[in-house]
N, C-alpha and C positions, 0 to 999 in steps of 0.2 A: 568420219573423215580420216585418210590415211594419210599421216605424215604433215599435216598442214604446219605451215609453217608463216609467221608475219614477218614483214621487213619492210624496210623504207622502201618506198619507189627509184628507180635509179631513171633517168634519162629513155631506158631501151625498151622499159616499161608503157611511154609515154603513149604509144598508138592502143596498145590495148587497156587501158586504163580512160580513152577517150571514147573506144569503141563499148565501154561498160556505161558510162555515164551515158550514151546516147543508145543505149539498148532499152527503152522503156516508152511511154507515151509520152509524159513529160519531157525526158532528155531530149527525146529527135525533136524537141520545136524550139532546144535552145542550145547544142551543144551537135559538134559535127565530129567523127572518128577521124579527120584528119589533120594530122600536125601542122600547122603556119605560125606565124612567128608569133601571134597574138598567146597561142599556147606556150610556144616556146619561152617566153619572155615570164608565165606567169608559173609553170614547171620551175624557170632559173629563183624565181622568187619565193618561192613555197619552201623549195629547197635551203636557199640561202638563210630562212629565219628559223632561229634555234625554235622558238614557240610554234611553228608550223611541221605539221608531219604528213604528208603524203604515202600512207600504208596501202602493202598489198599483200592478198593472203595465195597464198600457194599452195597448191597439191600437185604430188606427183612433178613438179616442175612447170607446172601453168598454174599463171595469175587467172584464180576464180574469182577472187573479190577485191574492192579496194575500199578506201574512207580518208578523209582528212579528217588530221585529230590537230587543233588550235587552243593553244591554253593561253589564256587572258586575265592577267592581273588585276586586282580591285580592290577598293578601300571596302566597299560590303563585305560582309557578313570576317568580317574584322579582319581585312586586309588577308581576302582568300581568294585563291586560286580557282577558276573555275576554266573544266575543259570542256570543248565545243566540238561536237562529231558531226559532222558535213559529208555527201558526199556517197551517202554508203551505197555502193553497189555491189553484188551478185551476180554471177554472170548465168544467163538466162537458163539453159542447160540443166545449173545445178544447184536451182533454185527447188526449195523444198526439202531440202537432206539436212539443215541445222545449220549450216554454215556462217548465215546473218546472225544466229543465236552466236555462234564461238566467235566471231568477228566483234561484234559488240560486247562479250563479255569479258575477250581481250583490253578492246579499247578502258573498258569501265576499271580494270584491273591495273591498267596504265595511270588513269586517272590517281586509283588510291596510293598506287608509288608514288606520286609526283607530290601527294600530302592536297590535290586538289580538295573543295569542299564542297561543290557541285559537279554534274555533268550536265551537260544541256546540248538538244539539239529540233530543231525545224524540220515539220515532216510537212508538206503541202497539202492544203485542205482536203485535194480530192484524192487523193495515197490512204483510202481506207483499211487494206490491208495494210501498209505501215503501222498505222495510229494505233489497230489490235498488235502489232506484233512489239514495238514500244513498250504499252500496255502491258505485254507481257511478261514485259523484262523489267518493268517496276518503276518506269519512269509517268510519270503525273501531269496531264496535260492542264498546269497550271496556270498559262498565262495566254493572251493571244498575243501572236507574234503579226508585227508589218513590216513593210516595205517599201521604199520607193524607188522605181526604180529610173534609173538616170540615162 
């Protein structure tokens, strides 16, 4: 990758950042590329909290990829820090060239600054290509993860 570069999402970001999230099979049955205030309202709040990070990675000046990174304080594993990566997308195109590798080994690299002592994140059952490429990256499908949803 030439030149890629991470930064926080800003506001102008917000359309293609929704158009990544719904680039996939899952996204398009729960997530639309277009901005309304429901989005708007939850961009102002992602934003506003220091613990929430709204990342996008760039090349050349286009957003390829993005991730929420969420770090969450805890009295386990003796009052540690652990970060939560959500979110991750690729954008379809440029999918295949490493970039979810450098995406995720950024994010993991964030974590270690931060003095976190976990990273953790949900990959949905049927994201079998996800669960190897995880797998790959050394993370341990330790626990089963639910939901309910409301």
């Amino acid at each position: 990758m030439n030149d890629m570069i991470f930064r926080t999402a800003i506001r102008a970001d917000l359309p293609t950042v929704l158009d990544l999230l719904a680039d996939d099979m899952l996204g398009r049955t729960r997530d639309v590329g277009e901005v309304d205030a429901t989005y708007e309202k939850a961009f102002a709040d992602i934003t506003a909290d220091p613990r929430n990070h709204l990342v996008v990675a760039e090349v050349d000046g286009e957003v390829v990829g993005c991730m929420q990174l969420t770090y969450i304080p805890g009295l386990g594993r003796h009052g540690a820090e652990r970060q939560l990566i959500e979110s991750v997308r690729v954008r379809s195109d440029q999918r295949g060239r490493g970039l979810g590798r450098l995406m995720m080994t950024w994010a993991i690299e964030q974590a270690r600054l931060r003095g976190c002592a976990l990273v953790q994140l949900t990959t949905d059952k049927t994201r079998h290509d996800a669960h190897r490429f995880y797998l790959g990256l050394g993370f341990v499908a330790s626990h089963e993860g639910m939901k309910l949803s409301l």
